[in-house]
Structures are given as C-alpha cells and as structure tokens.
C-alpha positions in Angstrom: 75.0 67.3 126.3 76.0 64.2 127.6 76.2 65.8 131.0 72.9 67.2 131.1 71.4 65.2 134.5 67.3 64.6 134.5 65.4 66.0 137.4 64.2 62.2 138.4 60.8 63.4 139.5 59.0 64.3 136.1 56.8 61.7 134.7 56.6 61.7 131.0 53.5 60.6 129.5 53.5 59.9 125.3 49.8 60.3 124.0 49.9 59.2 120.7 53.7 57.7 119.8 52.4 54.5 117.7 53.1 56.7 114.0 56.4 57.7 114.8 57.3 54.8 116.3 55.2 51.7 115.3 58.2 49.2 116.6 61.5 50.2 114.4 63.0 52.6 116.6 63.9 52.7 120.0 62.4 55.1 122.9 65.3 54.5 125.7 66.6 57.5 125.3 63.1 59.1 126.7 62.7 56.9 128.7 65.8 57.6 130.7 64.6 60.7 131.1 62.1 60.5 133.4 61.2 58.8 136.5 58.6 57.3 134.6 57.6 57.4 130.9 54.1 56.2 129.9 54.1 55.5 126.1 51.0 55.1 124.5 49.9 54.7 120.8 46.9 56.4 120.5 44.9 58.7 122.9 41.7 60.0 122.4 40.3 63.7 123.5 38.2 62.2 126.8 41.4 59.8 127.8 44.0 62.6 127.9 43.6 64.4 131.6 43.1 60.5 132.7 46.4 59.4 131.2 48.1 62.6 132.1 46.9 64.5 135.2 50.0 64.3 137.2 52.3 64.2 134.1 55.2 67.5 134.5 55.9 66.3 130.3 54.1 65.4 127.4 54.4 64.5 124.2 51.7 64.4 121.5 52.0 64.2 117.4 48.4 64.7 116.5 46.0 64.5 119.9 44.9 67.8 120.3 45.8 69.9 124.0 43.3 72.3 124.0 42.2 75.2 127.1 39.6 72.4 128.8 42.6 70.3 128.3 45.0 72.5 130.0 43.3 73.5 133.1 42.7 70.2 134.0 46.5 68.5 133.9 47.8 71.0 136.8 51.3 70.0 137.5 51.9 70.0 133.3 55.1 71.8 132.9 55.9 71.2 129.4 54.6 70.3 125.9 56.3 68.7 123.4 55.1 68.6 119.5 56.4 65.3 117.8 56.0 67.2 114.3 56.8 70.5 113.0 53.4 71.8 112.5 51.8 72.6 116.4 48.4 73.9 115.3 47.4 70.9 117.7 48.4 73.2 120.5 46.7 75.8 122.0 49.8 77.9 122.4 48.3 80.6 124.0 46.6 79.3 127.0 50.0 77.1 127.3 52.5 80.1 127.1 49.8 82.2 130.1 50.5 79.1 131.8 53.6 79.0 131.9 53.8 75.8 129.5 56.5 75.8 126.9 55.5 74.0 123.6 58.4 73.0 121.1 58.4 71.5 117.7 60.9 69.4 115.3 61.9 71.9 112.8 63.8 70.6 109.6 63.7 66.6 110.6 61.8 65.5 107.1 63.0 68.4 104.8 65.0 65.4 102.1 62.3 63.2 102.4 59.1 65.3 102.0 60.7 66.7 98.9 61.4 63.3 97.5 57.7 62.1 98.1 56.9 65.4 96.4 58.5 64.4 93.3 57.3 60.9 93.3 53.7 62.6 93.2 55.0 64.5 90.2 56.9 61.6 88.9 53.9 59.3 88.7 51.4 61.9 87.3 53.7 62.4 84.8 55.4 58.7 83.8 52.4 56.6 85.0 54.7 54.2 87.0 51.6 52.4 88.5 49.2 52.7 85.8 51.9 50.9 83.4 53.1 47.8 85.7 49.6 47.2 86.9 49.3 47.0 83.3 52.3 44.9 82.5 51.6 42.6 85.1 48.1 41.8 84.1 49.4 40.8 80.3 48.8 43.7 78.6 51.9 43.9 77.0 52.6 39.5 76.6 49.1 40.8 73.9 50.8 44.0 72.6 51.2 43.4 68.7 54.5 46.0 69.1 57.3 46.4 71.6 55.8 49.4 73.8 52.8 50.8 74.6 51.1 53.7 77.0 48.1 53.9 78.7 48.4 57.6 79.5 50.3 60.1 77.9 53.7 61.0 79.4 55.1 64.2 80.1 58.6 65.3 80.2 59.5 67.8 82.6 62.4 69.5 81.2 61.3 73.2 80.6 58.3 73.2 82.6 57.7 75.6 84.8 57.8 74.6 88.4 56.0 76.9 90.9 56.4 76.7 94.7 54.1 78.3 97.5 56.2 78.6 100.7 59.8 78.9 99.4 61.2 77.5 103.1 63.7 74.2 103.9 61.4 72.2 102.1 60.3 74.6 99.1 64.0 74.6 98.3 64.6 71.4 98.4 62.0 70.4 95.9 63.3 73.6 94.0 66.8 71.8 93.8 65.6 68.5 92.5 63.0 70.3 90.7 66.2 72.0 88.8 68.1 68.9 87.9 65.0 67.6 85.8 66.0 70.9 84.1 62.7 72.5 85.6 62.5 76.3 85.7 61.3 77.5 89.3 59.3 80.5 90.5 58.2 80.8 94.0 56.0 83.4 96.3 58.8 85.3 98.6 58.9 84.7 102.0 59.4 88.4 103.6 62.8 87.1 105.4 64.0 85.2 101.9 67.0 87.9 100.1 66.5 87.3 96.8 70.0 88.2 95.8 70.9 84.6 97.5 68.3 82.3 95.2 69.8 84.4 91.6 68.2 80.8 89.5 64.6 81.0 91.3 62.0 84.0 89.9 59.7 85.4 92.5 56.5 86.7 92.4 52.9 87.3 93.8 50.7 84.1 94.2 48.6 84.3 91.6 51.1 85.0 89.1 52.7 81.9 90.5 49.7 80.5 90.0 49.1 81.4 86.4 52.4 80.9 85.2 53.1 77.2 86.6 52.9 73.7 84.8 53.7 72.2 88.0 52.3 74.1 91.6 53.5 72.9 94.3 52.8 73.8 98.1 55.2 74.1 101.3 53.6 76.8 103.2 52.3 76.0 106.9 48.5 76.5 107.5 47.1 79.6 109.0 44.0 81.1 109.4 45.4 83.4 105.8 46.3 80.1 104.5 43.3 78.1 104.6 41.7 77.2 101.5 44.7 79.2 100.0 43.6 76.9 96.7 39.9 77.7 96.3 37.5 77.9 93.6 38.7 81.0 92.3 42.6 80.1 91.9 42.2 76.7 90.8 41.0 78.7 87.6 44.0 80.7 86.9 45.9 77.7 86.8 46.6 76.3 83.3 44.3 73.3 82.3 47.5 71.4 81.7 48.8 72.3 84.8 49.1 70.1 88.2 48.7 70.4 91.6 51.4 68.8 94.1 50.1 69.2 98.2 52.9 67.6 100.7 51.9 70.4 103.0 48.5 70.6 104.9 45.5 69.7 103.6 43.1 72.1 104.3 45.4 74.8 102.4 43.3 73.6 99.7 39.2 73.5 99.4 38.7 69.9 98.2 35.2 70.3 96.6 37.1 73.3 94.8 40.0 70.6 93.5 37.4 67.8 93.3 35.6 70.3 90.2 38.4 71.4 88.9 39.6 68.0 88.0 36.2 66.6 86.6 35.8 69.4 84.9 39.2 69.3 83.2 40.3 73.1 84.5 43.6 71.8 85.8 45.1 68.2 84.9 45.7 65.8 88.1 46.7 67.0 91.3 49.1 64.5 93.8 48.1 64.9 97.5 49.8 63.1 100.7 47.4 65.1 103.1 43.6 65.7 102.7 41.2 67.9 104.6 40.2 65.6 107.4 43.1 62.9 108.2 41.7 59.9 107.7 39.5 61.5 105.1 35.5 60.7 105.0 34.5 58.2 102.8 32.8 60.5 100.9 35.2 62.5 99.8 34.8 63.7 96.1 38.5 63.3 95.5 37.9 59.8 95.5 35.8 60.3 92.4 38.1 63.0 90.7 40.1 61.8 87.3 43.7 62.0 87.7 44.2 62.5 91.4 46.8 60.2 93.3 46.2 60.5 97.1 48.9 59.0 99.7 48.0 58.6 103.2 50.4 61.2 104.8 53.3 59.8 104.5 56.2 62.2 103.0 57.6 62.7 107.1 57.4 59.0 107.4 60.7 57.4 105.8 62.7 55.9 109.0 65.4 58.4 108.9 63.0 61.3 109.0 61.3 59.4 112.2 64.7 58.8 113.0 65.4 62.5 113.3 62.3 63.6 114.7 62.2 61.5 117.9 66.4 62.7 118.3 65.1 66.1 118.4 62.1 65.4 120.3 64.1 63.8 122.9 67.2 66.4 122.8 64.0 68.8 123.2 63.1 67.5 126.4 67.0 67.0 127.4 67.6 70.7 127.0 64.2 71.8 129.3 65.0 69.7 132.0 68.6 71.0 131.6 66.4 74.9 131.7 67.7 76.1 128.4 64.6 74.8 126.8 65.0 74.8 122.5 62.5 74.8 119.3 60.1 76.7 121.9 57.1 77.8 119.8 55.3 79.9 122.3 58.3 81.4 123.8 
C-alpha cells in the first residue's frame, strides 16, 4: 500500500467533513493525496457545483449528489461516501457516468451495537431517571435505603428480536446473549442458518409478535420504509420495546408516536428519527417512554477513527485503479 503513488493532479474537495472530524483526528493522510484537498464542514445543496466544479474527488457524509448535481461538476471522477449508508448518492446517474461511488462498510459495527444496548439498558434500569433523581435529593428524603421511580426490568429470558441479522444484528445478538437474552432474527437470503445453531429465524411479523425487545439493523430501501407502520406496531406485545440504531424512516413516527401514548408497545429508544435534525414538532417529543439520541451510535472516536482510514485507503486504491467498497460497480 505504502507504494501506491497519487496522480498529483486531482483535487479533492470534502463537502461536509465537520461530523466525522470536528478537530480530534487528523486529515494528512487525504490530504497527501491530492494536489489539493479542500475540506469543508458543511455544504449546502446550491454551494456544491461552486465548491466542486473542477474537483476529479469528493467526499460527502450526508450532502446529497444528485443528477442536477452530476452534470454540472464535469471533470468528477470519483465519489466517495464517508458512511456506509449511500442513499445520498444518486448511484445510477454516477455509474452511466462513469463515476464510481464507495462506502465504509463494517467501521462502527462494536459501537453501534453498544449504543444499541445502552438504549435497552436505560429503558430498562432507568440510569438517568434515577441520578437526576439522586442528585436532586430525592433519596438524602427517602425514609428507606432504596427507592425506584420506574419499574426495572431484567433482561434475562426475554426475547430479543433482530430485523437485519448483518455485522451489526450479530453483534447486538452476541451481547444481547450474555444478558442471557434469547434471540430470533428475520433471515437474510445469503445468512446459512446451520452457522447461527443459538439464533431462531423467522418471518417479520412473527419476529414481531414474539419479541420483548425489537430491534432494527436493516438498511433503508424503498421495501423498507416505514417497515414499522401502524399495522405492526400492533402485533407487538404492549410490554414490548422498540430499539432503532438503523435509519429512521424504517419506522412511521406518527405510527410509534400512537403506539406509545396509547400504551400498545412500552418505550421505544431511537438514535435516528425521520428527518435528521428532526422538526420541532415532532410527536415523539410528546410520546411517554421514548429516549431519542441525536445520531450518534457511529460516532465513538474509534469508529470515526476507522471510517476516515477506510475512506482514505478508499481513495488510495482508486488512484492506484483497483478502486474498493465500490457500490455502483
């Protein structure tokens, strides 16, 4: 790798670098790259060709490159995702271009399933709730030596279900598994069974029905949107609750906001919402039980860590012409 040379002429441009890298890591290694590498942190829809136009390589986490935006940077050679998820792309009109588009695969697998079961963790021991408590002198007044706010539930024997049984489904499945959790999961049609003898598969809505704990890792596709609608979110259990680390439009929010004022499921923990940042009048924010985090599962430093390696290995290996983690290939 180390003796891969850059072509000297490309200019890199980064659109929108300032969440991956808001100062804690170090961009040299891109920036080495090119003959010149433009990094910005943000970039709206009208200040892309501007920034861009004679760019051969860019790089964009969540600035959308769409067909006006592709006819109009002409000398755009390449396109690279900093995430895994490149619905941002129009991949089509890249790849009848001539465009490449990669992705970092696998770079936040460990920590998206940890924030995952700090979601579950808090719904279920009330961390917050009780030290908010604490702190405020509830227990200095308590006339005995505990108390709880909320009731707290043990996951040991629960049922943990999992929509999208990839990296990051089985991951939550393992740690899932040492809280002595059983685990049942949709099939992916390349996933042999035969390999995963301690997880039970089966169809979505009997994953549905049968968990005390859903929780979803699939990516989001047109079949996938609003996967969690009106009509599934009753044929979950009312003691049952939803975990979303994925996307969030896989799930309809007025459909969840109902659900949890009307008491058919019990909580739901979210790190992504429908419209990122979300309106301000989103009913979730009025919905009982419901712990939203501002997308943040990808975003422990060694996950960032990882992704902008990759990214930048990415960009190595095209200018090197044996391009990886092509999307569009």
């Amino acid at each position: 790798m180390d003796n891969i040379q850059p072509l000297m002429s490309k200019r890199i441009v980064v659109l929108d670098g300032y969440t991956l890298n808001p100062g804690d890591l170090s961009w040299e290694d891109l920036q080495s790259l090119g003959d010149s590498c433009d990094i910005h942190e943000r970039t709206s829809v009208e200040d892309i060709v501007d920034r861009a136009e004679d760019a051969e390589i860019i790089l964009t986490n969540k600035t959308p490159i769409s067909v006006d935006t592709l006819v109009n940077l002409p000398r755009l050679e390449y396109i690279g995702v900093l995430a895994t998820g490149f619905n941002i792309v129009d991949v089509a009109t890249a790849k009848s271009r001539g465009i490449p588009v990669t992705n970092v695969p696998s770079y936040g697998t460990k920590s998206v399933a940890q924030m995952t079961m700090a979601l579950l963790l808090e719904l279920t021991q009330r961390v917050g709730i009780h030290s908010d408590s604490v702190m405020s002198g509830d227990w200095m007044r308590c006339p005995d030596f505990c108390y709880w706010k909320q009731p707290l539930i043990e996951l040991d024997g629960l049922t943990m279900g999992i929509v999208g049984y990839g990296r990051i489904g089985q991951e939550v499945a393992k740690i899932a598994r040492a809280f002595g959790m059983r685990i049942i999961a949709t099939k992916r049609d390349s996933l042999n069974p035969t390999e995963h003898p301690d997880t039970g598969f089966a169809s979505l809505d009997d994953v549905i029905e049968q968990s005390d704990v859903l929780s979803l890792h699939c990516p989001l596709t047109p079949e996938t949107q609003y996967l969690i609608n009106d009509a599934r979110l009753s044929k979950m259990k009312p003691t049952a609750l939803l975990l979303n680390t994925s996307r969030g439009p896989l799930v309809d929010e007025r459909a969840l906001a109902d659900a949890l004022m009307n008491g058919s499921i019990a909580g739901a923990g979210i790190d992504v919402v429908e419209l990122e940042p979300p309106r301000s009048e989103s009913l979730l924010y009025q919905a009982p039980n419901c712990y939203i985090t501002p997308h943040i599962a990808w975003a422990t430093k060694a996950a960032r860590s990882r992704l902008l390696n990759t990214a930048v290995e990415n960009v190595r290996q095209f200018l090197a012409g044996i391009p990886q983690n092509v999307v569009n290939p």
